[in-house]
PAMARTOR-672867 format. One line per field, with one value per residue (C-alpha): residue in one letter; x, y, z. Coordinates in steps of 0.1 Angstrom, whole numbers, plus 5000, padded with zeros to 4 digits. Layout:
! PAMARTOR-672867
aa	[A	...] .
px	[X	...] .
py	[Y	...] .
pz	[Z	...] .
END
This chain:
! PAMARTOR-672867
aa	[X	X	X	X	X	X	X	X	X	X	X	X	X	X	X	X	X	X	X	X	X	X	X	X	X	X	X	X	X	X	X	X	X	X	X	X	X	X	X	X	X	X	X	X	X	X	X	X	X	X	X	X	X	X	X	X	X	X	X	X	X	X	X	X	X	X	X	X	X	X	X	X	X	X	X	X	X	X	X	X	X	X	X	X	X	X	X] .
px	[3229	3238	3274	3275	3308	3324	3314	3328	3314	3310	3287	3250	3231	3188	3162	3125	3103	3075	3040	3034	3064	3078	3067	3103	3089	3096	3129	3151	3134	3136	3171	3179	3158	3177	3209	3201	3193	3222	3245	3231	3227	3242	3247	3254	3263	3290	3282	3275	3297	3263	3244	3215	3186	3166	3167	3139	3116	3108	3135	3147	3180	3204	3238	3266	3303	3302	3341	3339	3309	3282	3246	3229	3188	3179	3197	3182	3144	3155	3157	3129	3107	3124	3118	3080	3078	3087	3048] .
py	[7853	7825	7815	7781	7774	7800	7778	7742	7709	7701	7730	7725	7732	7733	7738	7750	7745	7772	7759	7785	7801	7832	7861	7880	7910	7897	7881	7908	7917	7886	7880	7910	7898	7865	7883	7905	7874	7856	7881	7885	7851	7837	7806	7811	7847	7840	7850	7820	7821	7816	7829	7820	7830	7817	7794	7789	7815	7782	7772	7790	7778	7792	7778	7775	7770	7747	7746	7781	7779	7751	7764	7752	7738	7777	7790	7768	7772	7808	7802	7782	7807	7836	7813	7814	7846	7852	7837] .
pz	[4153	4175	4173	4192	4174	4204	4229	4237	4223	4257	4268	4277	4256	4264	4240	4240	4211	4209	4199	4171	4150	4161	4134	4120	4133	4169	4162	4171	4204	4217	4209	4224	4255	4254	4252	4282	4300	4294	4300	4337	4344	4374	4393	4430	4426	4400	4362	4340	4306	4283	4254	4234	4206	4184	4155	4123	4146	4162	4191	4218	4229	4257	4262	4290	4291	4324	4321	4336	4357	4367	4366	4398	4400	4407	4381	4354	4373	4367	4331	4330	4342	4319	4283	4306	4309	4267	4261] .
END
Protein backbone atom coordinates (compact mmCIF):
# COMPACT_ATOMS: atom_id res chain seq x y z
CA UNK A 1 0.00 0.00 0.00
CA UNK A 2 1.17 3.38 -0.67
CA UNK A 3 0.42 5.90 1.97
CA UNK A 4 1.15 9.26 0.21
CA UNK A 5 -1.04 10.91 2.99
CA UNK A 6 2.50 10.40 5.32
CA UNK A 7 4.28 12.48 3.17
CA UNK A 8 3.84 16.40 2.66
CA UNK A 9 1.52 18.04 -0.10
CA UNK A 10 4.56 19.49 -1.13
CA UNK A 11 6.63 16.31 -1.86
CA UNK A 12 7.65 15.25 -5.41
CA UNK A 13 5.98 13.10 -6.49
CA UNK A 14 7.12 11.18 -10.30
CA UNK A 15 5.16 8.81 -12.09
CA UNK A 16 5.79 6.02 -14.75
CA UNK A 17 2.98 4.53 -16.67
CA UNK A 18 3.85 0.82 -17.80
CA UNK A 19 2.82 -0.05 -21.37
CA UNK A 20 0.98 -3.30 -20.40
CA UNK A 21 -0.75 -3.89 -16.84
CA UNK A 22 1.21 -5.38 -14.24
CA UNK A 23 -0.40 -9.04 -13.53
CA UNK A 24 -1.41 -9.39 -9.37
CA UNK A 25 0.85 -12.07 -9.32
CA UNK A 26 3.81 -9.60 -9.65
CA UNK A 27 2.40 -6.85 -7.43
CA UNK A 28 3.96 -7.77 -4.30
CA UNK A 29 7.46 -8.39 -5.63
CA UNK A 30 7.75 -5.25 -7.12
CA UNK A 31 6.55 -3.35 -4.23
CA UNK A 32 8.86 -4.95 -2.26
CA UNK A 33 11.54 -4.08 -4.91
CA UNK A 34 10.33 -0.47 -4.87
CA UNK A 35 10.43 -0.47 -1.13
CA UNK A 36 14.01 -1.71 -1.05
CA UNK A 37 14.78 1.02 -3.42
CA UNK A 38 13.44 3.70 -1.71
CA UNK A 39 14.71 2.92 1.40
CA UNK A 40 18.39 3.00 0.04
CA UNK A 41 18.03 5.81 -1.95
CA UNK A 42 20.38 8.67 -1.60
CA UNK A 43 21.14 11.96 -2.83
CA UNK A 44 24.74 13.07 -2.35
CA UNK A 45 25.41 10.37 0.24
CA UNK A 46 22.50 11.52 2.50
CA UNK A 47 19.27 9.13 2.57
CA UNK A 48 16.37 10.57 0.79
CA UNK A 49 13.04 10.57 3.03
CA UNK A 50 10.93 8.58 0.11
CA UNK A 51 8.70 5.70 -0.67
CA UNK A 52 6.70 4.45 -3.44
CA UNK A 53 4.61 1.37 -5.27
CA UNK A 54 2.25 0.79 -7.43
CA UNK A 55 -1.18 1.87 -8.19
CA UNK A 56 -4.23 -0.05 -10.62
CA UNK A 57 -1.04 -2.56 -11.64
CA UNK A 58 -0.50 0.26 -14.04
CA UNK A 59 1.71 3.17 -12.42
CA UNK A 60 4.80 3.22 -10.72
CA UNK A 61 5.18 6.03 -8.51
CA UNK A 62 8.16 6.98 -5.98
CA UNK A 63 7.90 9.84 -3.70
CA UNK A 64 10.29 12.32 -1.68
CA UNK A 65 9.97 14.56 1.30
CA UNK A 66 12.36 17.43 -0.19
CA UNK A 67 11.83 19.31 3.13
CA UNK A 68 14.36 16.73 4.53
CA UNK A 69 16.49 16.11 1.62
CA UNK A 70 16.79 17.39 -2.15
CA UNK A 71 17.28 14.57 -4.71
CA UNK A 72 20.05 15.72 -6.99
CA UNK A 73 20.17 14.97 -11.25
CA UNK A 74 22.06 11.58 -10.27
CA UNK A 75 19.93 10.52 -7.78
CA UNK A 76 16.79 10.79 -9.98
CA UNK A 77 18.94 9.23 -13.22
CA UNK A 78 19.36 6.58 -10.51
CA UNK A 79 15.73 6.13 -10.28
CA UNK A 80 15.30 6.37 -13.70
CA UNK A 81 17.38 3.59 -14.55
CA UNK A 82 15.96 1.34 -11.49
CA UNK A 83 11.90 1.83 -12.76
CA UNK A 84 14.36 0.63 -16.19
CA UNK A 85 15.65 -2.01 -14.92
CA UNK A 86 11.75 -3.30 -13.43
CA UNK A 87 11.04 -4.22 -17.51
Amino acid sequence: MLDLLAFPDDSRIWIYASDKIIPDKQVSEIHSSIQEFTKSWQSHQQDLAATGGILHNHFIILVVNENKNSPGGCSIDKSIHYVQSLG
